[in-house]
N, C-alpha and C positions, 0 to 999 in steps of 0.2 A: 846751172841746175835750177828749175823754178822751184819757187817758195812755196812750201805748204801752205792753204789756206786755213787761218784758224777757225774756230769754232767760234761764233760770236753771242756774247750771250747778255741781253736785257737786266739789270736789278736794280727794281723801284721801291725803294724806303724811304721815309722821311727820318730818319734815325743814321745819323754818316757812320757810328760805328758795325751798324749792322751792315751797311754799305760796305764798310772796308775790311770787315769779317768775312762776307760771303769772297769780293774780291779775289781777297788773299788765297783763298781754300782753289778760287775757281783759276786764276795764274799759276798757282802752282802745278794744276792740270792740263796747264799748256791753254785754256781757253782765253779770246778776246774778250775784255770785260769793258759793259759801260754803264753807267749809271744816270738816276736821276731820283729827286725826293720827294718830286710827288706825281698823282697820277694825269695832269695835263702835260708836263713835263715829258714825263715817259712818253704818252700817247704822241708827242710828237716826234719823239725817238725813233720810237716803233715804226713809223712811217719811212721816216730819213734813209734812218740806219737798217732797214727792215733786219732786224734780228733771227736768230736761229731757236731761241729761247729766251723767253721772259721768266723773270723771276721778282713774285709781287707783292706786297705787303699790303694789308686788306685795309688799317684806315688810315688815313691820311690826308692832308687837307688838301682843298680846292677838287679834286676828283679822285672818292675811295679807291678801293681794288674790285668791289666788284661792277663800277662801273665803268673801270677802265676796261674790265673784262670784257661786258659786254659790247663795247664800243671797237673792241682791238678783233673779238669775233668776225663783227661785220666787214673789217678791211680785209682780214686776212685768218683763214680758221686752220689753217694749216700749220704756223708757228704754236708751239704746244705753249701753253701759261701756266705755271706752278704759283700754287698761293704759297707766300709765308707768310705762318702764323705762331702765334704766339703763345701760351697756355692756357691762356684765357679768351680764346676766339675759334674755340674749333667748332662750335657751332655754326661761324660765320667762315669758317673753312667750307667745311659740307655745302653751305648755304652757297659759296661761290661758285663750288665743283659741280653744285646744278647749272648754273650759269652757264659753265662753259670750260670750269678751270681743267687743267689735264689730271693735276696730283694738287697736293701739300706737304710741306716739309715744316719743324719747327723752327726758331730762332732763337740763340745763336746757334752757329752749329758745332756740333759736340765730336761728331765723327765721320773727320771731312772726306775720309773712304766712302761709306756708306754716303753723303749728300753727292758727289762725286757719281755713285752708282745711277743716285735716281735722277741725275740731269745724263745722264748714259741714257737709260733705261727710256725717258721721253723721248728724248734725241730719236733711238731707233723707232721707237713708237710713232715718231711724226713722218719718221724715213718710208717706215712701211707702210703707212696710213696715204702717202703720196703713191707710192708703188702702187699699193692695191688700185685707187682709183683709176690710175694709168694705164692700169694691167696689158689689156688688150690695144693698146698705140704703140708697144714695146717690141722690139726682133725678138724673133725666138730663143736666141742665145742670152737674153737679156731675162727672159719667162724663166727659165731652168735655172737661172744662176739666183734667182729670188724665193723661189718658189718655197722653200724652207725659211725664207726670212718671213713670209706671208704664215707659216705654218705657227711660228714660234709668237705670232702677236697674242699678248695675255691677254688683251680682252676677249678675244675669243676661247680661249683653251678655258680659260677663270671658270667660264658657264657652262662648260662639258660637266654632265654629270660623271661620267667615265673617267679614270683614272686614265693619264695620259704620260708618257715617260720617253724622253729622247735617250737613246742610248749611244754609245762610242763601237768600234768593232772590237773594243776589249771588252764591252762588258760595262765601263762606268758612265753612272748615271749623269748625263749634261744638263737637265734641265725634265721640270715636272710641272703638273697642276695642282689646283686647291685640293682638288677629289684626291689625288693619288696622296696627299697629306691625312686626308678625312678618314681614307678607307683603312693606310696601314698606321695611322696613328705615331706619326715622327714629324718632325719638321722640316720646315724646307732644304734649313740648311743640313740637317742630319744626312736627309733623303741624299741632299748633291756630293755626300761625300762616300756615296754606296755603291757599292755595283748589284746587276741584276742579284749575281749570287747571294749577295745579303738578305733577301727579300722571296726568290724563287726556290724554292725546295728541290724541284727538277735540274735546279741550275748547274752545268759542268761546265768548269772554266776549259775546259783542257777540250771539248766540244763546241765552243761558244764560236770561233772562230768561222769552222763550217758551218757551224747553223746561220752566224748571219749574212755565209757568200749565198749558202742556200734561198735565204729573205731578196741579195741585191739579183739574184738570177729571178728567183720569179716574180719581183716588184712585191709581192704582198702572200701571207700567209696565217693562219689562221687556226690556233692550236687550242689547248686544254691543259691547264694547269695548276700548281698551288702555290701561294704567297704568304709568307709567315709575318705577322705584324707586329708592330711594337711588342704588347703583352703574351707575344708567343701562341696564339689562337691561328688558324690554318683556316683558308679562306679558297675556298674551291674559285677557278677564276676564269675567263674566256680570253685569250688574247690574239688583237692583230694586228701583226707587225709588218709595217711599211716600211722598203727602203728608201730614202733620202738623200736629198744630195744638196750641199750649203758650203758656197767659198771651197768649191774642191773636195771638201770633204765627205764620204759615207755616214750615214746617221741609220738607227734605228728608229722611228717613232710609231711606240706602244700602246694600243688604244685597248685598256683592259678592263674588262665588265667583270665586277661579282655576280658569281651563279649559285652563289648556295639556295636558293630556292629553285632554282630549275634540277638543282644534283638530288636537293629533299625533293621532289617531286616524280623526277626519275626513280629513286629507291622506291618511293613507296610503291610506284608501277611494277619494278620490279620482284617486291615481295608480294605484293596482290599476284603477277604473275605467276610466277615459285607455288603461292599458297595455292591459286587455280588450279596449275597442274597438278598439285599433289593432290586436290580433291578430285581430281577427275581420275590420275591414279588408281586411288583410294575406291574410288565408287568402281571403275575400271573392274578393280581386284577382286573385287565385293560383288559385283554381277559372276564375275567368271567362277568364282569360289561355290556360288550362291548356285550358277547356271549347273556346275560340274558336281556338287550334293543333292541335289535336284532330279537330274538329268538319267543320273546312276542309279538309283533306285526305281524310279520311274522305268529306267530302260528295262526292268526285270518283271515289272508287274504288267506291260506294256505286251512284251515280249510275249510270258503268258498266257493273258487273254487271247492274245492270234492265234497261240499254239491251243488254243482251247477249242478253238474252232474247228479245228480238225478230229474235236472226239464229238460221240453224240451226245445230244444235250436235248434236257428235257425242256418244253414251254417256257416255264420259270427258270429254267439257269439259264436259258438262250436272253432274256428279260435280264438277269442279274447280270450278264455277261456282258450285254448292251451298254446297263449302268456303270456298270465297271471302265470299260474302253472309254464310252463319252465324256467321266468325269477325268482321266485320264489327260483324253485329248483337250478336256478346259484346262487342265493344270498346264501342258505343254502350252497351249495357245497363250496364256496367259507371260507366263515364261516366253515365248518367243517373241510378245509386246513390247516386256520390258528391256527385251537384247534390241530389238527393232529402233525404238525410241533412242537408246541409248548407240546404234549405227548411223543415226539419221544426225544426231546434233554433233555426234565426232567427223560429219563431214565425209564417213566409209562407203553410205549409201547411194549408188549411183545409177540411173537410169541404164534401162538398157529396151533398146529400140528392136521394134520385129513387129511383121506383119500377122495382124490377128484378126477375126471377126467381132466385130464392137455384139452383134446380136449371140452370137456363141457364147461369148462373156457374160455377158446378162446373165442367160439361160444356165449356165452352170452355176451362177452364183445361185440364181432361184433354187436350183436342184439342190443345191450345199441345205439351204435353210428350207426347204420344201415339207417335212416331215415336221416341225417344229412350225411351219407355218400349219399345216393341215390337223396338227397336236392342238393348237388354238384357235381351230375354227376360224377361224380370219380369211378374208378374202384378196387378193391379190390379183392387180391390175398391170400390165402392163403397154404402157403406150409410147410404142417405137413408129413414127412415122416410114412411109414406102420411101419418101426422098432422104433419108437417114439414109447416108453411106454405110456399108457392112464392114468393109476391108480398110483396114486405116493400119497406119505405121506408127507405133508407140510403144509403150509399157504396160503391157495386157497384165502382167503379175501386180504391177504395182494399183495398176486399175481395177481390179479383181479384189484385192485386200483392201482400198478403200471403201468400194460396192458389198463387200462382204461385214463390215464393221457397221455402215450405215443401215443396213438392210436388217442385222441381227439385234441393232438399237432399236430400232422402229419395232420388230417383232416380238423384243423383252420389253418394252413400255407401251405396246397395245394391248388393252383384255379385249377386246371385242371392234369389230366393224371391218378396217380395210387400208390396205398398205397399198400405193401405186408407184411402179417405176416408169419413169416418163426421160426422153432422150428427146432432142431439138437441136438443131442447126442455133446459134451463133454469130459466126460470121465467117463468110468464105472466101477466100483469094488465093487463086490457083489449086493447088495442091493442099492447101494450108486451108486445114481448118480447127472453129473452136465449136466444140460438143458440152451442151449443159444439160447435166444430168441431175434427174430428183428423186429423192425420194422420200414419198407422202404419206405421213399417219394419219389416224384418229384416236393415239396413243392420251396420254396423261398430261403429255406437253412438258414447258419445263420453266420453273419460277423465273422470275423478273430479276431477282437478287442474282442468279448464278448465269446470267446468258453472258455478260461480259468476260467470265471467266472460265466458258464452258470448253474450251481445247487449250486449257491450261494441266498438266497430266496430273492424275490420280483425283481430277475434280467430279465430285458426285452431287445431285441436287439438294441432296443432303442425307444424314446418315442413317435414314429412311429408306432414303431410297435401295441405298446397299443391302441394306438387312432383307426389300422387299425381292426385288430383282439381281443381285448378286453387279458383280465385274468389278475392276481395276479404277474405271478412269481415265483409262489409255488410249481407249480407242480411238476416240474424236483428237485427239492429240495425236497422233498416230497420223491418222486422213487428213492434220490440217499440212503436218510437214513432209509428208509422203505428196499433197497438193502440189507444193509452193516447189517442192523436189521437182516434178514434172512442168514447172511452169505456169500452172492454173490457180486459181482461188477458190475458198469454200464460203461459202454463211448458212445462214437457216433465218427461218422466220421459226414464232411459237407463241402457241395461246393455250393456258390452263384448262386443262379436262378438254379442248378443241383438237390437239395433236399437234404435230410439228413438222415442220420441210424444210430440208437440208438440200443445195444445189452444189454441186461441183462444175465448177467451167475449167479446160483442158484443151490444151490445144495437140491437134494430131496431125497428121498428114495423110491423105487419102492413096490408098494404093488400088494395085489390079488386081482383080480377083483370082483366088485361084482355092487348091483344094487342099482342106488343112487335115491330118490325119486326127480320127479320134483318139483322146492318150486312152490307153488300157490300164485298169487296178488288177487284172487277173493274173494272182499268182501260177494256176494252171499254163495260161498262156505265154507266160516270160520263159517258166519252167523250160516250154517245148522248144526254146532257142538253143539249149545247151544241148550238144552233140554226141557228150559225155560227161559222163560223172569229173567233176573238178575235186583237187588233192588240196584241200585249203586246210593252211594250220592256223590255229584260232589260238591268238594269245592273248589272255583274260584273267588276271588274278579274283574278279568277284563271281564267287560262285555262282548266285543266281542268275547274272547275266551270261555266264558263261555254259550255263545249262540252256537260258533259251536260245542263245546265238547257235550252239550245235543242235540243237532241233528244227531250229529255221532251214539250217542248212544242211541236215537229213531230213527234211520233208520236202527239198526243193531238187532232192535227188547227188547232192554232192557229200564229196565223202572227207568230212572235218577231221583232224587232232586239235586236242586241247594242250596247253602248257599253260604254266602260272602266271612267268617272266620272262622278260626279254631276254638272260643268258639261257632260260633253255629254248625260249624260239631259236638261238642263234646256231644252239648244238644242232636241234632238229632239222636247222637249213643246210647244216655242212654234210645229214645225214645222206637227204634225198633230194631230188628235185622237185616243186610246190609247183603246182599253178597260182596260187594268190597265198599271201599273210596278212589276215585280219590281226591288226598288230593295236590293243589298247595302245593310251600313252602312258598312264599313269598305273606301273606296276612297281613290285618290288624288288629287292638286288639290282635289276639292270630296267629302266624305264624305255619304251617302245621308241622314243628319241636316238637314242643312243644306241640299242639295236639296229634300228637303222642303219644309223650311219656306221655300224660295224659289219654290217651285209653290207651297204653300196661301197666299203671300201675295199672290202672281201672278193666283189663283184669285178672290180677294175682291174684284177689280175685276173680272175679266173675268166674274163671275157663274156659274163652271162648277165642273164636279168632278170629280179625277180619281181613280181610285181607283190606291192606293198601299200596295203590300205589302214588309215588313219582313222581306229575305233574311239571315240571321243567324246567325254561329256562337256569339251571346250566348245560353246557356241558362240564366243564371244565376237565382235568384227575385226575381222583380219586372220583369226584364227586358223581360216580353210587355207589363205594366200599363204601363211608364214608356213603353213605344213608340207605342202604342196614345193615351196621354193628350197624347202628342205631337203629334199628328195622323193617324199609318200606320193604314189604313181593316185591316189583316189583319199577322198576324205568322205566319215559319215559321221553324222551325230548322231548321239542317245537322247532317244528312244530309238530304235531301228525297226523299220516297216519293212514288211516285206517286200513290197515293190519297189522301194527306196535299192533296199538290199542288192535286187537281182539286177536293175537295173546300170548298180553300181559295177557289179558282176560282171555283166556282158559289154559294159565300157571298156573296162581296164583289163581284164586279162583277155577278152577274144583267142582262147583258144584253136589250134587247128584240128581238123575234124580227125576223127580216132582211126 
């Protein structure tokens, strides 16, 4: 059987009994020991005998220690050199370990375990420091079986800021870094006599098993966890655990980052989040509350004036009747801003495409604000070039509500002179084009102070301005994100007492001509669609609206009942058969919800259908979708018009002729 080769190890003192102190300790450990007492001595040792370890005492005569150092460097830097020093030379300890030295140890030695360890400890240092160079001249089978000794060299793991931690597949700790000392506040040795679960909150032994076949199956893995430290403080933590493999063995090694500032960072996203939505909520609520007290009284006064128009009326109440309806209709438009605004930033609001007449457009907006332009003497231009395409494919409504906000600005801050709307080409490619639209005062203009902030909502030029010419605020904020909706951009230029010009560019697509029907407001002529009298029950618990909805609908030739509440609309339904139920939502005893859904459940045994409209001061976005998917065949809001009304009428029940 061949002879172990020892381990040979260099010690140069000029002191024999510290010579034969170290000896002693290093035979006992089974090492080959040789000596020498001073540093020329050594140095030619070192050559001879080429050693596996030096071990050097720093003065000494004829040649100190640390210039044996340097000199033993130059022959050979791969044999490790440990200074010994003494209590009074660690200065020139340090001083040598620049030089070149590996470590130091003190003299004599007090506990030859522990010296024993750190000529261990270089040994493998110098092992692995040759390995790594070599790395690549080595078989493959030779790379794998090191690969974990390259892992474990402390000089490297020392300067991880990461806490680093080799684990067993029970769980206990084999070996750690400075950081993993730093972070949970225990010592080295404390740490290697730990297992994960001392340290991980999450930790089950009784699981530890699989989780780390789980780690050697897919080489690396990467979790979220807690680590409890010395003084018991919890330490939020990120870990990534690699499988390993060393002399046969499985290993875990733990490469684990503190996150408590990414987990504080997180939370506060999270409650900013939380607090977002419950403001949005909040305001949510606060519209719909606002939209539906609003909506409901209005609906009655609304209602009224229509039904006034069907008596006769002198000069002056046709005049007061006027006033009436138009301040009416600013109250709704103004209310319908603020729901608009508020469908545009929740993301509700969405285009919708169809063929329309860019010049038709115009011309009804003009018509809209015509009486109001010809009220103030004002002159109005219009300049649509003949090569201006007529028929384009877009969103005529939403183009119409921007044209109609600018148009009605221009007309409330002009006293006197001339408003022009001018249309232009852009840019053209194929199909595709963009359309810039203007329109031009000789208005008041608007300060220098408020143009940066001027479609920011509820901004006015100032509180002058309000008190002079009335409105929100809303509107230019309104036309910039109903723009930016369609894909286009807005600006303006503006010069004090000169007036101001607002452009919108918009992109459309050019279509083929063809022939659009005029919409009709005439009540008479909707009238004339219905074949016969319709059997509609009107469920309504507020009186006033409930008196003009059955007026609406005896003067439109249909023949209504009234009820308070959903349970007696529901008696009334099982009485007879309806053509329509104008069905409030918000009644007493039984709410128009829940009637419903006690007719369509009603409905699904009895095999029939009735149709069912959705009377409602809910304007809010989504409001129509959420009604609709509920089961109501029709939705309308309050205020209710009459051609709203009829047309809603002739949608949804299309009766068959009598």
């Amino acid at each position: 059987m061949q002879e172990q080769i020892k381990v040979k190890v260099l010690v140069i003192d000029d002191e024999e009994l510290i010579r034969l102190n170290f000896s002693c300790c290093l035979e006992d450990a089974d090492y080959q020991v040789i000596t020498a007492a001073d540093g020329v001595e050594g140095l030619a040792l070192f050559c001879s005998e080429q050693p596996d370890i030096v071990l050097t005492d720093l003065r000494m005569p004829k040649m100190d220690g640390v210039a044996f150092i340097e000199q033993a460097r130059l022959i050979n830097a791969d044999i490790p050199l440990i200074v010994i020093s003494g209590a009074g030379t660690v200065h020139d300890a340090v001083e040598a370990i620049r030089r070149g030295a590996w470590d130091y140890l003190t003299k004599p030695v007090q506990h030859p375990d522990e010296f024993v360890h750190i000529i261990q400890r270089n040994l493998q240092r110098a092992q692995l420091s040759i390995e790594s160079r070599n790395y690549h001249q080595r078989l493959e089978e030779m790379v794998a079986e090191r690969t974990h000794e390259l892992q474990f060299t402390r000089f490297s793991v020392e300067c991880a800021s990461d806490a680093i931690f080799w684990t067993r597949p029970d769980g206990s700790i084999v070996d750690l870094n400075q950081a993993a000392c730093t972070t949970l506040g225990y010592t080295r040795d404390e740490l290697l006599g730990m297992t994960i679960a001392d340290i991980d909150i999450n930790f089950r032994a009784e699981r530890f098993t699989e989780q780390f076949a789980a780690v050697k199956q897919a080489g690396a893995i990467t979790f979220e966890s807690v680590h409890r430290t010395k003084d018991g403080r919890l330490i939020p933590v990120e870990v990534a655990a690699n499988h390993v493999q060393f002399d046969g063995q499985d290993y875990n090694c733990g490469f684990v980052r503190t996150i408590t500032e990414r987990k504080r960072y997180e939370a506060e996203l999270e409650q900013a989040r939380v607090a977002a939505e419950a403001a949005n909520r909040a305001k949510s609520e606060f519209l719909a509350n606002m939209s539906h007290e609003i909506r409901t009284p209005m609906n009655g006064v609304i209602g009224m004036a229509q039904l006034l128009r069907f008596t006769e009326l002198t000069p002056e109440q046709q005049e007061y009747l006027d006033t009436l309806e138009q301040s009416g209709k600013n109250l709704i438009a103004l209310l319908s801003d603020i729901l608009d605004l508020s469908k545009i930033e929740a993301g509700r609001m969405e285009v919708e495409y169809g063929v329309f007449s860019l010049r038709r457009v115009i011309n009804e907006v003009v018509a809209n604000q015509k009486a109001r332009i010809i009220q103030k003497n004002l002159e109005l231009v219009l300049e649509l070039p003949e090569e201006l395409p007529d028929m384009l494919s877009g969103d005529s409504l939403r183009l119409k509500q921007i044209l109609l906000n600018l148009l009605g600005n221009a007309i409330k801050f002009t006293q006197q002179g001339s408003i022009v709307i001018a249309a232009r080409f852009v840019s053209e490619q194929d199909s595709a084009v963009i359309i810039r639209l203007e329109i031009r005062d000789t208005g008041i203009g608007i300060p220098q102070s408020v143009q940066e902030r001027l479609f920011t909502p509820f901004v006015q030029a100032d509180s002058s301005t309000t008190r002079l010419f009335g409105g929100s605020g809303l509107g230019l904020a309104i036309c910039q994100r109903l723009t930016e909706l369609m894909g286009g951009r807005i600006s303006f230029t503006s010069e004090m007492e000169k007036g101001s010009s607002f452009f919108v560019e918009l992109p459309f697509t050019k279509a083929e001509q063809e022939i659009l029907e005029e919409p009709s407001d005439s009540v008479a002529s909707e009238e004339a669609l219905f074949t016969r009298p319709l059997q509609i029950l009107v469920a309504e618990d507020n009186g006033l609206n409930a008196k003009a909805l059955m007026v609406m609908l005896t003067k439109l030739g249909q023949q209504p009942q009234l009820v308070e509440n959903g349970e007696q609309a529901l008696d009334k339904w099982h009485e007879r058969t309806w053509d329509c139920i104008l069905m409030d939502i918000q009644m007493p005893v039984l709410d128009g919800r829940l009637a419903m859904a006690a007719i369509r459940q009603q409905e699904r045994v009895l095999g029939r259908h009735t149709p069912i409209i959705a009377v409602t001061a809910h304007a809010m976005p989504g409001d129509r979708e959420r009604l609709l998917a509920e089961g109501f065949d029709g939705y309308i809001s309050k205020p209710i018009g009459f051609p709203l009304l009829v047309q809603l009428l002739k949608k949804t029940v299309m009766p068959p002729p009598a």
